[in-house]
PDB file of N, CA, C and O in Angstrom, chain B, residues numbered from 101:
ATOM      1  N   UNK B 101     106.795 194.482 -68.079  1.00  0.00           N
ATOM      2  CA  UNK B 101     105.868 195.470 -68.601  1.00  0.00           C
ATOM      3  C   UNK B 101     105.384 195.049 -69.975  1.00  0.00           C
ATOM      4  O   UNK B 101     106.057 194.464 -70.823  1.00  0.00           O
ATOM      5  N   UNK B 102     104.114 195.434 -70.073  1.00  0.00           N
ATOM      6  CA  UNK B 102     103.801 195.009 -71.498  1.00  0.00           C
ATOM      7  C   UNK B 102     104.166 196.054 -72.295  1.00  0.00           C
ATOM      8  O   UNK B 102     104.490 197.178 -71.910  1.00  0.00           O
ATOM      9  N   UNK B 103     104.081 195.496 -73.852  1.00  0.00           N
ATOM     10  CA  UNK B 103     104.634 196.731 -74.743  1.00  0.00           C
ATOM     11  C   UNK B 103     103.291 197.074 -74.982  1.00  0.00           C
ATOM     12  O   UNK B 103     102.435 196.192 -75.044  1.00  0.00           O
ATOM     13  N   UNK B 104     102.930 198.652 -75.168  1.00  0.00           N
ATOM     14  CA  UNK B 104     101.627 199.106 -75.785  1.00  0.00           C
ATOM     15  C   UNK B 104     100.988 198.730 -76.758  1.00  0.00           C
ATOM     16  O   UNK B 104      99.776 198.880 -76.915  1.00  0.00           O
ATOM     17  N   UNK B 105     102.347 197.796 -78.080  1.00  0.00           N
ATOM     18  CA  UNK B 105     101.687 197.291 -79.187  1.00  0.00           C
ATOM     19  C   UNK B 105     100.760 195.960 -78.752  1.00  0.00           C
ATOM     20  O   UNK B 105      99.634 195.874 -79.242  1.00  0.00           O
ATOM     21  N   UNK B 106     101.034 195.366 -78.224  1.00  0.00           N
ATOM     22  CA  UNK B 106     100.697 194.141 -77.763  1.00  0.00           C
ATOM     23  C   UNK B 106      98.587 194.508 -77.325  1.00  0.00           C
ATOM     24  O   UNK B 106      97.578 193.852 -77.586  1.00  0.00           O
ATOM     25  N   UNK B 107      98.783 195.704 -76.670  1.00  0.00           N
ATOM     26  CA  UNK B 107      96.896 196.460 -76.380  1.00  0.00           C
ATOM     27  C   UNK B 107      96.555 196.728 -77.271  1.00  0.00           C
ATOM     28  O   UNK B 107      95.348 196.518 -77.391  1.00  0.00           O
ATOM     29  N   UNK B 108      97.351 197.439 -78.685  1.00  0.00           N
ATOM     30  CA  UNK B 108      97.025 197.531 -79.558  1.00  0.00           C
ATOM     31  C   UNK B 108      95.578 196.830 -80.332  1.00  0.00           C
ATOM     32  O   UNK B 108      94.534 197.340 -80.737  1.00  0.00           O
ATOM     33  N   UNK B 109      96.096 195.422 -80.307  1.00  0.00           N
ATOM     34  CA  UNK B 109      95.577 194.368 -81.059  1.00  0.00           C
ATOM     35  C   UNK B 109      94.395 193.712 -80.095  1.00  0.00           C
ATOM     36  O   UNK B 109      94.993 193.328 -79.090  1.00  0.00           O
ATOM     37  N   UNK B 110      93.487 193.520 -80.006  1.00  0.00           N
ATOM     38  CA  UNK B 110      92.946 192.911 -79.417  1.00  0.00           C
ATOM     39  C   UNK B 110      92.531 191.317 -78.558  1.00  0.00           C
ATOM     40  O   UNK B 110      92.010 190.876 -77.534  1.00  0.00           O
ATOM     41  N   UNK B 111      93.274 190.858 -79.983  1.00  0.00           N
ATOM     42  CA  UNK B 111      93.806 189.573 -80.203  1.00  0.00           C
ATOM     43  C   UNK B 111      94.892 189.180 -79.501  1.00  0.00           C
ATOM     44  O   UNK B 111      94.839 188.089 -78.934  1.00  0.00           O
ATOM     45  N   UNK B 112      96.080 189.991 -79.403  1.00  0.00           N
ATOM     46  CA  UNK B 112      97.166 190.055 -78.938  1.00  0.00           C
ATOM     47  C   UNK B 112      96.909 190.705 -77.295  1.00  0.00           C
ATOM     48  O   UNK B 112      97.855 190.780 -76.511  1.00  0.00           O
ATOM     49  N   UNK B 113      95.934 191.013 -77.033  1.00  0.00           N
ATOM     50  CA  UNK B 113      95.888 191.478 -75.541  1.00  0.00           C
ATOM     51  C   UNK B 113      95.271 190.449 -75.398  1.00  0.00           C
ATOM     52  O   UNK B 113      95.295 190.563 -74.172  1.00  0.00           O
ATOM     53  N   UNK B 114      94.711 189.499 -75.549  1.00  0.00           N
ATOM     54  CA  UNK B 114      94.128 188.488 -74.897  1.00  0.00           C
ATOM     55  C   UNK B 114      94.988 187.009 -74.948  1.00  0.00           C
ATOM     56  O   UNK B 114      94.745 186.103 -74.151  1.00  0.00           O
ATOM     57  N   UNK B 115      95.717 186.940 -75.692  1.00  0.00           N
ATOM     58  CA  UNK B 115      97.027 186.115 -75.735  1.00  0.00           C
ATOM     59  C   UNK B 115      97.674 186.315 -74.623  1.00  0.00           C
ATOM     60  O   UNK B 115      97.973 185.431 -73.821  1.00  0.00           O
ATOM     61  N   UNK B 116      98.006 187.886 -74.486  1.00  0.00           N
ATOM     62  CA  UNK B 116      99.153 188.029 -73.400  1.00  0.00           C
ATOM     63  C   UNK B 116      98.277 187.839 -72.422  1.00  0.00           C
ATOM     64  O   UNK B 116      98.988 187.468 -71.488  1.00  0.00           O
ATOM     65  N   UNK B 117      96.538 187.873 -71.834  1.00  0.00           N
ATOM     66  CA  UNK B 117      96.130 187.281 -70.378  1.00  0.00           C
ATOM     67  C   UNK B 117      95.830 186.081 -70.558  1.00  0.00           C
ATOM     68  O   UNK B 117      95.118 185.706 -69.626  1.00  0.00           O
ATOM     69  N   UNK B 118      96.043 185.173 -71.399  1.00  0.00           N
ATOM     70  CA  UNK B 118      95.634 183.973 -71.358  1.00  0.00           C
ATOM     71  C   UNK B 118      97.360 183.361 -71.244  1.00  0.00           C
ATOM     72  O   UNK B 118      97.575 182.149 -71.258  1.00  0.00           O
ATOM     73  N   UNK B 119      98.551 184.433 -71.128  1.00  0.00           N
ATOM     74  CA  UNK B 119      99.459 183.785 -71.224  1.00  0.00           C
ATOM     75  C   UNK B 119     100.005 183.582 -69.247  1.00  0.00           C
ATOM     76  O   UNK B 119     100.959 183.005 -68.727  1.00  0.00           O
ATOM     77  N   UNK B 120      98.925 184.322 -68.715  1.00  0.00           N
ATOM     78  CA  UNK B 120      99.395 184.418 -67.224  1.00  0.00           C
ATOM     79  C   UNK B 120      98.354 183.075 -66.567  1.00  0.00           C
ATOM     80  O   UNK B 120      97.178 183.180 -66.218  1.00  0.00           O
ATOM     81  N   UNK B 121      99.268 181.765 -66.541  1.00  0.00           N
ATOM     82  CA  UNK B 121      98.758 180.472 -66.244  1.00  0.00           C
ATOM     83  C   UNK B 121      98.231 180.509 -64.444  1.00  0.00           C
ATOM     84  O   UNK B 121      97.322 179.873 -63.911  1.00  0.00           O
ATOM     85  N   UNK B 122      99.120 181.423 -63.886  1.00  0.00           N
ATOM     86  CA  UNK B 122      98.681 180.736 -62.502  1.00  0.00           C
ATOM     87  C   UNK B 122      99.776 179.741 -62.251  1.00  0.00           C
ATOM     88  O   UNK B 122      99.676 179.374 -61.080  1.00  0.00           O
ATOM     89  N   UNK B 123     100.738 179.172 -62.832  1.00  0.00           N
ATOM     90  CA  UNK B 123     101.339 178.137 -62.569  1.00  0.00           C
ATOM     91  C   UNK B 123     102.412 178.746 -62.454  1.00  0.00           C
ATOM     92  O   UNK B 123     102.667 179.053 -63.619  1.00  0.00           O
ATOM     93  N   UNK B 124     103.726 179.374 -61.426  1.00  0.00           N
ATOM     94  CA  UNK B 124     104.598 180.135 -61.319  1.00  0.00           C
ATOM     95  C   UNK B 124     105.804 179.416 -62.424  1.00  0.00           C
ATOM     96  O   UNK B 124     106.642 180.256 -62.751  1.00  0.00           O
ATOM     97  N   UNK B 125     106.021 178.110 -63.011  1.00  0.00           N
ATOM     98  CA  UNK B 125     107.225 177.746 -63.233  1.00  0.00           C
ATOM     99  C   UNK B 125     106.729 178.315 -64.901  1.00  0.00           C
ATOM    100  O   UNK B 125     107.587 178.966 -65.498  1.00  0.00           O
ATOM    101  N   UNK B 126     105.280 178.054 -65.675  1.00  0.00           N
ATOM    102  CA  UNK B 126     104.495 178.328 -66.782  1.00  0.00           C
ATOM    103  C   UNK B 126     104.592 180.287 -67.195  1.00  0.00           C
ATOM    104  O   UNK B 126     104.609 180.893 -68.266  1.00  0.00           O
ATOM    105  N   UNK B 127     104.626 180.630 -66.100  1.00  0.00           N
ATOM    106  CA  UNK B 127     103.800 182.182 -65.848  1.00  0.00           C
ATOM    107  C   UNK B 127     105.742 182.963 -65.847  1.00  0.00           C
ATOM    108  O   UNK B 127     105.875 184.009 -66.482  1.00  0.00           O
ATOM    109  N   UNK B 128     106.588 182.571 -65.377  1.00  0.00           N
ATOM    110  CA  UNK B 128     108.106 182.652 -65.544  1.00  0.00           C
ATOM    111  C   UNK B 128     108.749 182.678 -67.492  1.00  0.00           C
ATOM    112  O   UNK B 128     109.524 183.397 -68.123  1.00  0.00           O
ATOM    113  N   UNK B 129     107.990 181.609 -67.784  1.00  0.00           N
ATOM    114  CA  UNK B 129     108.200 181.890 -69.141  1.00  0.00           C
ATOM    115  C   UNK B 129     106.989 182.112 -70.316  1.00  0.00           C
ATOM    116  O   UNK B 129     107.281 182.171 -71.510  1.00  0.00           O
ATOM    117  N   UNK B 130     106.199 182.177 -70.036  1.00  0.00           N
ATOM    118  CA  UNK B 130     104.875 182.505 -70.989  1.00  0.00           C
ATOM    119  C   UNK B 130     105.262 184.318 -71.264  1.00  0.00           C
ATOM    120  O   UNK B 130     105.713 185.031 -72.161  1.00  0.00           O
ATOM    121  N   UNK B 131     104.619 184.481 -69.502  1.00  0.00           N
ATOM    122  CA  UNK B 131     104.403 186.160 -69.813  1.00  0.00           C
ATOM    123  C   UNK B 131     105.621 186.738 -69.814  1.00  0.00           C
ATOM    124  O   UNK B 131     105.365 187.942 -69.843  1.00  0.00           O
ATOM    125  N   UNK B 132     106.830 186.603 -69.800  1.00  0.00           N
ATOM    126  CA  UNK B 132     107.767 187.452 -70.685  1.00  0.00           C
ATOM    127  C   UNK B 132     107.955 187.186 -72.132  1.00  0.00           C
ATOM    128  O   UNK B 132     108.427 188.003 -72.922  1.00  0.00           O
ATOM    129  N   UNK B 133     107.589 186.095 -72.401  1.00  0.00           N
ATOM    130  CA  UNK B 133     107.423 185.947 -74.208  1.00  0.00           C
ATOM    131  C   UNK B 133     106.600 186.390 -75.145  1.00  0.00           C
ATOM    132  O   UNK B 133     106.688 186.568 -76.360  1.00  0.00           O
ATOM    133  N   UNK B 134     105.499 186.579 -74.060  1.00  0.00           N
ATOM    134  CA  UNK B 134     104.156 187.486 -74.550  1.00  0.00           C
ATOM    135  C   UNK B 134     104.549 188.775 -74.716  1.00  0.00           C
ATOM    136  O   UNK B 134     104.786 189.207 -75.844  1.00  0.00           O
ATOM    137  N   UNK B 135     104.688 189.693 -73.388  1.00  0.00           N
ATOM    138  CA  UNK B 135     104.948 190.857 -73.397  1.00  0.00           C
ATOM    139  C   UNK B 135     106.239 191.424 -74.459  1.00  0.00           C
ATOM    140  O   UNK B 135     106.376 192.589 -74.833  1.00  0.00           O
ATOM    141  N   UNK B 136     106.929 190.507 -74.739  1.00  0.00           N
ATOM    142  CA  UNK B 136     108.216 191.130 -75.593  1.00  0.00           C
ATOM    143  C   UNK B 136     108.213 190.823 -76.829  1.00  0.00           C
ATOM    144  O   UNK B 136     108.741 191.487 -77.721  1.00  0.00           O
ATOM    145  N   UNK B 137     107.455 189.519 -76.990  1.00  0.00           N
ATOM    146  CA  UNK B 137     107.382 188.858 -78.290  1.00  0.00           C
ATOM    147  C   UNK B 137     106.463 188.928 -79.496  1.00  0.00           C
ATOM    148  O   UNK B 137     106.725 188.924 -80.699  1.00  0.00           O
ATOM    149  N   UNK B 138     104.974 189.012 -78.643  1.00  0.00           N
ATOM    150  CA  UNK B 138     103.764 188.787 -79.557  1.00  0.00           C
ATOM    151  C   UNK B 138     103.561 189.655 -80.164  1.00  0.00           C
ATOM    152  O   UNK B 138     102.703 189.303 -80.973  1.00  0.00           O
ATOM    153  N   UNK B 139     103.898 190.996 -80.370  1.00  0.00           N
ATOM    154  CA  UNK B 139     103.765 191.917 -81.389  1.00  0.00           C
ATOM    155  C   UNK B 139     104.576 191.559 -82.812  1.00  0.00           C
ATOM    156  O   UNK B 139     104.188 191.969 -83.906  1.00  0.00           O
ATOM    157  N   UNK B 140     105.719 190.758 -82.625  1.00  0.00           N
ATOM    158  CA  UNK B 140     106.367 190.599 -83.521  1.00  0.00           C
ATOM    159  C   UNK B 140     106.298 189.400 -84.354  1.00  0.00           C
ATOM    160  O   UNK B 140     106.707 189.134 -85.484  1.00  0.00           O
ATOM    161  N   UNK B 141     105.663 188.761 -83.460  1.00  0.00           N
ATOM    162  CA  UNK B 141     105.476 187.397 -84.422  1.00  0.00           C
ATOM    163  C   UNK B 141     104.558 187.259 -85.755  1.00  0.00           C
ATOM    164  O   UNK B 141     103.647 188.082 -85.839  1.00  0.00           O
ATOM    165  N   UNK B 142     104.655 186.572 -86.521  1.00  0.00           N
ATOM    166  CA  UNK B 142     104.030 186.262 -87.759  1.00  0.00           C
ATOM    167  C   UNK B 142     102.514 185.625 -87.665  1.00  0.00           C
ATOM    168  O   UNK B 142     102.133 184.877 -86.764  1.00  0.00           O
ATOM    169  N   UNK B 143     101.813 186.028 -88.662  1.00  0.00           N
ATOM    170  CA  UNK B 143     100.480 185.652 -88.218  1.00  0.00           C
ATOM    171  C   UNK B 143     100.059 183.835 -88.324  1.00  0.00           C
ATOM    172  O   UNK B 143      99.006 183.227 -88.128  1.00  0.00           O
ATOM    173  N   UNK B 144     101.416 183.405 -88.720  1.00  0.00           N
ATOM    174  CA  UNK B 144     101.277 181.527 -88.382  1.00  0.00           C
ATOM    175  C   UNK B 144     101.960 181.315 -87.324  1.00  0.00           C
ATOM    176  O   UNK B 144     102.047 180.136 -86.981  1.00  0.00           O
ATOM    177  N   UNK B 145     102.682 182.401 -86.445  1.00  0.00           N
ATOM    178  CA  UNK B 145     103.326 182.157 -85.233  1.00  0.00           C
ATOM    179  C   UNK B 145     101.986 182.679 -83.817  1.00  0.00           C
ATOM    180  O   UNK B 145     101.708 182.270 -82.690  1.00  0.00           O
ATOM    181  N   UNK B 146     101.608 183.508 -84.517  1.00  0.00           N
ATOM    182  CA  UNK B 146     100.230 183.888 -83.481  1.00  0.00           C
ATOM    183  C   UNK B 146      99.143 182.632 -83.270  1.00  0.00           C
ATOM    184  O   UNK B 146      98.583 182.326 -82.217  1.00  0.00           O
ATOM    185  N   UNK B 147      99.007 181.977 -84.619  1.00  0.00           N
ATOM    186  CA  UNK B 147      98.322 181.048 -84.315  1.00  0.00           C
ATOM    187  C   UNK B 147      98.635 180.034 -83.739  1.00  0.00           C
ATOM    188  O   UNK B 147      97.853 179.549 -82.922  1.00  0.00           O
ATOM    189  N   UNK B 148     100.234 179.260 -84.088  1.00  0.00           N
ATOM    190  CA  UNK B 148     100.583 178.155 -83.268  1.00  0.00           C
ATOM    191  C   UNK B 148     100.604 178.633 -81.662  1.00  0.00           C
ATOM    192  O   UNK B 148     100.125 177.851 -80.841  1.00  0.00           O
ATOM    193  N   UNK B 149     101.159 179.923 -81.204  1.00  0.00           N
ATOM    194  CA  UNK B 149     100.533 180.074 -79.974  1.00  0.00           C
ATOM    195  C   UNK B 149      99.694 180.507 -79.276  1.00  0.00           C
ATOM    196  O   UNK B 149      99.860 180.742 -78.079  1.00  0.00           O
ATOM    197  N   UNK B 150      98.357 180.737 -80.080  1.00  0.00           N
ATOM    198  CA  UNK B 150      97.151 180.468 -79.914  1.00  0.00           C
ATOM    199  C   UNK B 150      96.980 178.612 -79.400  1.00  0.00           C
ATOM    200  O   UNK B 150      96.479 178.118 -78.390  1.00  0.00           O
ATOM    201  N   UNK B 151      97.325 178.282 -80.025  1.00  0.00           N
ATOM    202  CA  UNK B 151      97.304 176.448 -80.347  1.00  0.00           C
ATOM    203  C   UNK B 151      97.720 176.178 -78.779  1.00  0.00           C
ATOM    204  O   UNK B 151      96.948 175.672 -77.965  1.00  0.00           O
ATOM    205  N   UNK B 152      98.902 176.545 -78.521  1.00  0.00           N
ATOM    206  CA  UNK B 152      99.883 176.044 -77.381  1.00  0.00           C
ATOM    207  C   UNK B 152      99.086 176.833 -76.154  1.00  0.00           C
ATOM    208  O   UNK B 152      99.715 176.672 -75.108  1.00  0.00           O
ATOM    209  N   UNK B 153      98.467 177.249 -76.056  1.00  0.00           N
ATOM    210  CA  UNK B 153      97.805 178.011 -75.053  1.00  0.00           C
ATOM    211  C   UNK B 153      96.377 177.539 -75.051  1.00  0.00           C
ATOM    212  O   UNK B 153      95.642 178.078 -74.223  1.00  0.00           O
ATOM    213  N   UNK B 154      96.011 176.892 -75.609  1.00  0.00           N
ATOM    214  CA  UNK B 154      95.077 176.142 -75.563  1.00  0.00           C
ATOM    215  C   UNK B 154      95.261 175.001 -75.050  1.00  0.00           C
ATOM    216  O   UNK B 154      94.100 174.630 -74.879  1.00  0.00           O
ATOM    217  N   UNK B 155      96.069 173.993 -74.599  1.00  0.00           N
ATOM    218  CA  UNK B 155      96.656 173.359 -73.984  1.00  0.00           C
ATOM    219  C   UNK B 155      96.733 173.018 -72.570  1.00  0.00           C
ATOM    220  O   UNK B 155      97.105 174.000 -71.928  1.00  0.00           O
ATOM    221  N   UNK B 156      96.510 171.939 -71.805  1.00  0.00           N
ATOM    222  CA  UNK B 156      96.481 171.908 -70.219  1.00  0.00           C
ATOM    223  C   UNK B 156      97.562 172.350 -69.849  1.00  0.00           C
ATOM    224  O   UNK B 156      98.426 172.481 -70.716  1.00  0.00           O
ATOM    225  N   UNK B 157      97.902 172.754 -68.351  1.00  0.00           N
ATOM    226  CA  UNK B 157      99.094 173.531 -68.027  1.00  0.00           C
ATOM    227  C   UNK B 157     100.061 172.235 -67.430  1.00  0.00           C
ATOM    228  O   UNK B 157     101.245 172.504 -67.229  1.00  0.00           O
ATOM    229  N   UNK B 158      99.591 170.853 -67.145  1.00  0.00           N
ATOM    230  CA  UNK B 158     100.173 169.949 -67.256  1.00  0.00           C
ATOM    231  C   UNK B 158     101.467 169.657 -68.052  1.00  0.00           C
ATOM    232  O   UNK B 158     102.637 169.487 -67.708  1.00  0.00           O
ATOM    233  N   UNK B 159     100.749 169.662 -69.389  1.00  0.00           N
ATOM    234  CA  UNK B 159     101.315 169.514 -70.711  1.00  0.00           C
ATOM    235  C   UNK B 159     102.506 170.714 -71.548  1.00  0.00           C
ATOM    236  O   UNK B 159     103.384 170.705 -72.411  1.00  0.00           O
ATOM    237  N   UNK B 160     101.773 171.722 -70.552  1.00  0.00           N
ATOM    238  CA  UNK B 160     103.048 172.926 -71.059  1.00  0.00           C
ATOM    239  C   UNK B 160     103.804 172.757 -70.100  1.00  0.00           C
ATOM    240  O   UNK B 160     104.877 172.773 -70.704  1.00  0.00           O
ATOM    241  N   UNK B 161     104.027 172.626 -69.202  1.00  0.00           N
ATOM    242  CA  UNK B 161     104.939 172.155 -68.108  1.00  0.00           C
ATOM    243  C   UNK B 161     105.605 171.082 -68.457  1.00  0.00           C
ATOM    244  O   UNK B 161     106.761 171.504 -68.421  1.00  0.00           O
ATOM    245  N   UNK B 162     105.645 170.347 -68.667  1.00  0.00           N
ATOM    246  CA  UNK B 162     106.089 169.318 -69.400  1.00  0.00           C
ATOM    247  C   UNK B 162     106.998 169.705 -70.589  1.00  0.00           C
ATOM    248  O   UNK B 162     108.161 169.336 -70.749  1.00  0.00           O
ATOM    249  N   UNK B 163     106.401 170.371 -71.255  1.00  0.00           N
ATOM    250  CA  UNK B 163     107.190 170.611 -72.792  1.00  0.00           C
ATOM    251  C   UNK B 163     108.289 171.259 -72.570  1.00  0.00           C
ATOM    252  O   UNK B 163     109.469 170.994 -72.801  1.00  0.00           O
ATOM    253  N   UNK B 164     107.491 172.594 -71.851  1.00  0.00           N
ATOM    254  CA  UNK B 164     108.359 173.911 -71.473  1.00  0.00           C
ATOM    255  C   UNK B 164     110.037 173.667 -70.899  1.00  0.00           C
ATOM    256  O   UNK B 164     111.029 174.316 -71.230  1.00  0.00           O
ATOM    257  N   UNK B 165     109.955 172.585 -70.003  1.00  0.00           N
ATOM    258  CA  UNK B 165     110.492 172.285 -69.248  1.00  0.00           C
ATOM    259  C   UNK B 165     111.526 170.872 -69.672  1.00  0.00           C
ATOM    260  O   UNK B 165     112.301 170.137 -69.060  1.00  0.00           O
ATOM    261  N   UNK B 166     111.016 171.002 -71.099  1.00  0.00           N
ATOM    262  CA  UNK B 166     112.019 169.529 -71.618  1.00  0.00           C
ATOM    263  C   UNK B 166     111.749 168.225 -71.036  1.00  0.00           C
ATOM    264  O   UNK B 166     112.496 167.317 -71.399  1.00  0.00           O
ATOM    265  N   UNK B 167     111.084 168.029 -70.436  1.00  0.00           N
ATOM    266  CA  UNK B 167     110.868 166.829 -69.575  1.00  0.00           C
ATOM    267  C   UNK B 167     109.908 166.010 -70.575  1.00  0.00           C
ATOM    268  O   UNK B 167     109.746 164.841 -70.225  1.00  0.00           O
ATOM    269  N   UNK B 168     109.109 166.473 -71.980  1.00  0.00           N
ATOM    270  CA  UNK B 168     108.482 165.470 -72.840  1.00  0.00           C
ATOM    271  C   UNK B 168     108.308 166.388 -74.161  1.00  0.00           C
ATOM    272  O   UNK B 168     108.232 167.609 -74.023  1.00  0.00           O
ATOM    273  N   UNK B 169     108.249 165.829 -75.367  1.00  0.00           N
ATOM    274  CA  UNK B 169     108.002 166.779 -76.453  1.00  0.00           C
ATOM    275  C   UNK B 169     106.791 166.885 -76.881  1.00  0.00           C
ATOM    276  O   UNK B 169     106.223 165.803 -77.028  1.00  0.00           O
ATOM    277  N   UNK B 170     106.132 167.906 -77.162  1.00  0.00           N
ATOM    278  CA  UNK B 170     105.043 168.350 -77.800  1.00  0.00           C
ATOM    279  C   UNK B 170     104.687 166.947 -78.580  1.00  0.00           C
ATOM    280  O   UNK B 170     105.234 165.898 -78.920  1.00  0.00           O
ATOM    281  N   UNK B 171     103.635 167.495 -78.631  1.00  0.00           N
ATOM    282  CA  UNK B 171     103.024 166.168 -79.634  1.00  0.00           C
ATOM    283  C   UNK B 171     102.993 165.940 -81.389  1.00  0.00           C
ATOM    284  O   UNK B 171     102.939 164.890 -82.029  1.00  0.00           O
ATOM    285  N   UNK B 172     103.054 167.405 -81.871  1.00  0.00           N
ATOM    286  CA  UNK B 172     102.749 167.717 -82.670  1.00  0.00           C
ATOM    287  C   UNK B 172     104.110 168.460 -83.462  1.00  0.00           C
ATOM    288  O   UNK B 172     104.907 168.885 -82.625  1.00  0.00           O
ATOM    289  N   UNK B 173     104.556 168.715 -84.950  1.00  0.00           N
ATOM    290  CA  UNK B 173     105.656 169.349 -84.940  1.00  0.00           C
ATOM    291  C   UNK B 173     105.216 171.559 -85.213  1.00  0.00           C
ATOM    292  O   UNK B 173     105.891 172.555 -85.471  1.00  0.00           O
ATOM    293  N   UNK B 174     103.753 171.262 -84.941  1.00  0.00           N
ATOM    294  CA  UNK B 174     103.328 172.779 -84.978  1.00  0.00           C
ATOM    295  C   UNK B 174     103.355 173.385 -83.213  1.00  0.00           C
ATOM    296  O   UNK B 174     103.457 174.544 -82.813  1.00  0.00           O
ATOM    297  N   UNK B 175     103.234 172.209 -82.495  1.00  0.00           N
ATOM    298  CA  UNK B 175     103.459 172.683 -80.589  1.00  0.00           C
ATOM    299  C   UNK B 175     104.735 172.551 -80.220  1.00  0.00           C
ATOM    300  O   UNK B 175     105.243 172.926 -79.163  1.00  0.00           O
ATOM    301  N   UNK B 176     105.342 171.895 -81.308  1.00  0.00           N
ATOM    302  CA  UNK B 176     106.835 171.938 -80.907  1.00  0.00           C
ATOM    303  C   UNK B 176     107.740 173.228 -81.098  1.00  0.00           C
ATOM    304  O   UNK B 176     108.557 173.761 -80.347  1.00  0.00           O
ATOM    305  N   UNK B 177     107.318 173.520 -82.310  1.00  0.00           N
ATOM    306  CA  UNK B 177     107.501 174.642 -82.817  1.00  0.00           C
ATOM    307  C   UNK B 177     107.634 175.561 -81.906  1.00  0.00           C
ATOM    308  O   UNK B 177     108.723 176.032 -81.578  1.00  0.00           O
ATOM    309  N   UNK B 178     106.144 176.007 -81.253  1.00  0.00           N
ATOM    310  CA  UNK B 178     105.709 177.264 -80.558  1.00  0.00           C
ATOM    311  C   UNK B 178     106.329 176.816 -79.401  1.00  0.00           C
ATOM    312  O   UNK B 178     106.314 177.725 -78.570  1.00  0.00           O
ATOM    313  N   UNK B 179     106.762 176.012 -79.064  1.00  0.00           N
ATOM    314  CA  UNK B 179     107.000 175.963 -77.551  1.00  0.00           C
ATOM    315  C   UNK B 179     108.847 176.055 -77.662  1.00  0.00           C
ATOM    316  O   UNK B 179     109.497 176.415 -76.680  1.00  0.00           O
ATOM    317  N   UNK B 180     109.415 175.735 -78.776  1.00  0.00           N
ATOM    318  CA  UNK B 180     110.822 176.211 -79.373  1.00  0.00           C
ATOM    319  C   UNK B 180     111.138 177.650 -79.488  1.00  0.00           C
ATOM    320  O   UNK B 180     112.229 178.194 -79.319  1.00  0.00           O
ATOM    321  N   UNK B 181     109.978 178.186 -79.809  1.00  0.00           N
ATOM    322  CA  UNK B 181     109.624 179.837 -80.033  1.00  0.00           C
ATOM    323  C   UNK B 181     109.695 180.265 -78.803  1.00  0.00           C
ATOM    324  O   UNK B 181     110.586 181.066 -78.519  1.00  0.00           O
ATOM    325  N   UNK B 182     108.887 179.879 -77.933  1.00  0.00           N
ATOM    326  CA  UNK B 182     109.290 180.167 -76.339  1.00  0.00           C
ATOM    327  C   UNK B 182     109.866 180.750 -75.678  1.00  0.00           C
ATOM    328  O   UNK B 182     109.930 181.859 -75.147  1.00  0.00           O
ATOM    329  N   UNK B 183     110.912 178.686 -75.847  1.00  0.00           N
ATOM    330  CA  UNK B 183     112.346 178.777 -75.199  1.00  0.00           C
ATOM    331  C   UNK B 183     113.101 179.493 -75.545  1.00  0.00           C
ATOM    332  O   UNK B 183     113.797 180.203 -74.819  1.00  0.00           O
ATOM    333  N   UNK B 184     113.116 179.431 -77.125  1.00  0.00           N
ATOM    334  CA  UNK B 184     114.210 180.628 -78.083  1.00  0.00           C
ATOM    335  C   UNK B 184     114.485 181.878 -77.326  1.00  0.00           C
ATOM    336  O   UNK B 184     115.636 182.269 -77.135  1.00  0.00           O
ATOM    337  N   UNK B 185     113.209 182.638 -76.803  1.00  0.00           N
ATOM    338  CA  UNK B 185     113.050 183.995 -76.549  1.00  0.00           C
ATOM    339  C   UNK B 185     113.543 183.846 -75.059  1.00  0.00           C
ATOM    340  O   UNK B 185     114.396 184.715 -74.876  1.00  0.00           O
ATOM    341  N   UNK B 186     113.285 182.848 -73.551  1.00  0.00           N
ATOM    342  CA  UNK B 186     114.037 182.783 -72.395  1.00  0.00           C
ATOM    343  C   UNK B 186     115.505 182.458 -72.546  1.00  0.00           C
ATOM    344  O   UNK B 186     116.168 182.675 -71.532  1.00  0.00           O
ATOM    345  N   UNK B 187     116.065 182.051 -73.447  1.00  0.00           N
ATOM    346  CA  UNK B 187     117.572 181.794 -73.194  1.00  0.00           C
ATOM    347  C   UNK B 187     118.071 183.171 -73.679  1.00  0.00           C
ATOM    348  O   UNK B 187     119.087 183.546 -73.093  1.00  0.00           O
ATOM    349  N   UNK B 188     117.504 184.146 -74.776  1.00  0.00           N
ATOM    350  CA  UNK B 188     118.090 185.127 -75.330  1.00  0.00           C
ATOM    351  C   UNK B 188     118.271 186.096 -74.525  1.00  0.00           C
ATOM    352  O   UNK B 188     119.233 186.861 -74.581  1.00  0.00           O
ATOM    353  N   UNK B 189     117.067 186.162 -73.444  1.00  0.00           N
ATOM    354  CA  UNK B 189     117.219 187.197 -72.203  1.00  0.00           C
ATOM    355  C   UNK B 189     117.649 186.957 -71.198  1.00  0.00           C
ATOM    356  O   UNK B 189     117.728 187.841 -70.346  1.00  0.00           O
ATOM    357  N   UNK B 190     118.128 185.510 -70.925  1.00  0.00           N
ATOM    358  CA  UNK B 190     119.783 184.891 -69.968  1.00  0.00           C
ATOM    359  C   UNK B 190     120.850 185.932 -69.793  1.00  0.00           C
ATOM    360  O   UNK B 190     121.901 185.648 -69.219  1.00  0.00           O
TER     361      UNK B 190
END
């Protein structure tokens, strides 16, 4: 479920549909990080995952998934931010 703050923002409602890839292994961990997370993040954390969502779904698959590292230490970041938030709800 999304949190209401998240509609709030406009910005932040379009994060959380740009966070539903279509790609079931992407869409498993995006949109629960969205829905629980993006209200809370900092406005240089909104942007790095702005950044990371801009990104082919190739490449987040890849990251997401440990199988290669971001390129950058600002996509590494956001995609650390991520993971951070799927292991906490393990």
């Amino acid at each position: 479920m999304e949190p209401s703050a998240v509609y709030a923002d406009p910005e932040l409602k379009r994060l959380y549909w740009h966070s539903r890839r279509g790609m079931l292994e992407l869409d498993l961990l995006l949109v629960p990080f969205a829905s629980t997370q993006l209200a809370a993040l900092t406005p240089a954390q909104v942007q790095g995952y702005r950044a990371l969502l801009a990104e082919e779904d190739q490449d987040l698959f890849l990251w997401l998934t440990r199988r290669a590292p971001a390129p950058t230490p600002a996509l590494r970041d956001s995609v650390a931010l991520v993971l951070a938030q799927g292991v906490s709800h393990k």
